[in-house]
C-alpha positions in Angstrom: 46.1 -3.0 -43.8 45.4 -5.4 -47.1 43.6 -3.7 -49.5 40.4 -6.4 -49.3 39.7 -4.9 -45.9 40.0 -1.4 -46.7 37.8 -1.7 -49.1 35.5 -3.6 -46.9 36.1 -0.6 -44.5 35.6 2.5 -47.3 32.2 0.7 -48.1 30.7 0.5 -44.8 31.6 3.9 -43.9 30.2 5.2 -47.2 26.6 3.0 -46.1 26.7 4.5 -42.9 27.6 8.3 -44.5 24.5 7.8 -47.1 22.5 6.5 -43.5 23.1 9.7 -41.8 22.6 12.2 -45.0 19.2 10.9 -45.3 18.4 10.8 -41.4 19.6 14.6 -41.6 17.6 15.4 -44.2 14.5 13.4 -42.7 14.9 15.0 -39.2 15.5 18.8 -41.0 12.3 18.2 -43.0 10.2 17.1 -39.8 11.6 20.2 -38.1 10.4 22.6 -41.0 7.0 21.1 -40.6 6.6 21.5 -36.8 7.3 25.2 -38.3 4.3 25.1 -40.2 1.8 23.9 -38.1 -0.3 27.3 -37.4 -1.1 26.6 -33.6 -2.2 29.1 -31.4 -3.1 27.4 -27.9 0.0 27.3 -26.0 0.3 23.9 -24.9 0.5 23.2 -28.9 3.5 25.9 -29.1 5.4 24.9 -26.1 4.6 21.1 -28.0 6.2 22.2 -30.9 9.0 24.1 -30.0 10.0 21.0 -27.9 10.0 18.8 -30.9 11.7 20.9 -32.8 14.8 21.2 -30.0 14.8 17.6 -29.8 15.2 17.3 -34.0 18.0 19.8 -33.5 19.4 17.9 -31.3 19.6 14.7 -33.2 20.8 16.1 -36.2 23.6 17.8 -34.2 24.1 14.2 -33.2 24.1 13.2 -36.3 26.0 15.4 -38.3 28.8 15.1 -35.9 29.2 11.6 -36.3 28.4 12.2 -40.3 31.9 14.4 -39.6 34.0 11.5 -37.7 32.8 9.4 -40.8 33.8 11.4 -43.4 37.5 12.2 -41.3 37.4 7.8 -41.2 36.9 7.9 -45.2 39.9 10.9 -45.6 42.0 8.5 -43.8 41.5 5.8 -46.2 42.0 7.8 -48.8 45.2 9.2 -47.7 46.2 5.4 -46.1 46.3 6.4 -42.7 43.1 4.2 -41.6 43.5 1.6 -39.0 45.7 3.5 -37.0 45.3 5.7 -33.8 46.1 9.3 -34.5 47.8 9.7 -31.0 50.2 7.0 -30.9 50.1 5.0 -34.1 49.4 2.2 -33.2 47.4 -0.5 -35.2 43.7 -0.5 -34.3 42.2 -3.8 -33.3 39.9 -5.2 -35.6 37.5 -5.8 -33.1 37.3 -2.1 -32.9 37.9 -1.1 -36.0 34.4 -4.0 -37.1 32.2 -2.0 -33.9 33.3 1.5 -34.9 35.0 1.9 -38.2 35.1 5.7 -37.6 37.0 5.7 -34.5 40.4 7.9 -34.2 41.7 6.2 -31.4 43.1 2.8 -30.1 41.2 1.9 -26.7 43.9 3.6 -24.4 44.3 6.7 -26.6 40.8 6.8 -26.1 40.3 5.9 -22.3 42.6 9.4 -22.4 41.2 11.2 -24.6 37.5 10.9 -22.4 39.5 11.3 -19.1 40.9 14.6 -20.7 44.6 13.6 -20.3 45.1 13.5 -24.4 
């Protein structure tokens, strides 16, 4: 890969890194204040513990695509971007433009969700 496109690549992953430290921080924050709020009816607790599973839950989400980013931005660094990590082959742009984190080509992939990789 030309080194025009990998830095078009190393920019848009480092966008969508910044992206998903702030919605981290954002969702972390909101969860800390569903902490504060002194309810004491019950409907209002069972409320608030809900929210705060469903925050936890999207940062989860979050962070573990944050991780796949940051693994996409290693692989720059250390030139092994644009290739699948299972076979080697050369990503597909197409693929690479949708999801510039991805690991896989789309039949390492197909495997890796049918458990056979």
């Amino acid at each position: 890969m030309d080194k025009k496109r990998l830095d078009y690549y190393r920019k848009k992953l480092q966008t969508r890194r910044e992206e998903l430290l702030r919605a981290i921080a954002r969702t972390e924050q909101e969860g800390r204040e569903a902490d504060e709020d002194p309810t004491v009816d019950l409907a209002d607790k069972a409320a608030n513990s809900y929210t705060k599973e469903f925050l936890f839950g999207q940062t989860h989400d979050a962070r573990t695509l944050l991780g796949l980013v940051e693994d996409a931005l290693e692989r720059i660094k250390d030139e092994e971007f644009g290739e699948c990590i299972s076979c080697h082959s050369e990503l597909q742009q197409k693929r690479l433009e949708a999801v510039p984190w991805t690991r896989y080509c789309i039949t390492c992939q197909e495997k890796q969700e049918q458990g056979i990789l």
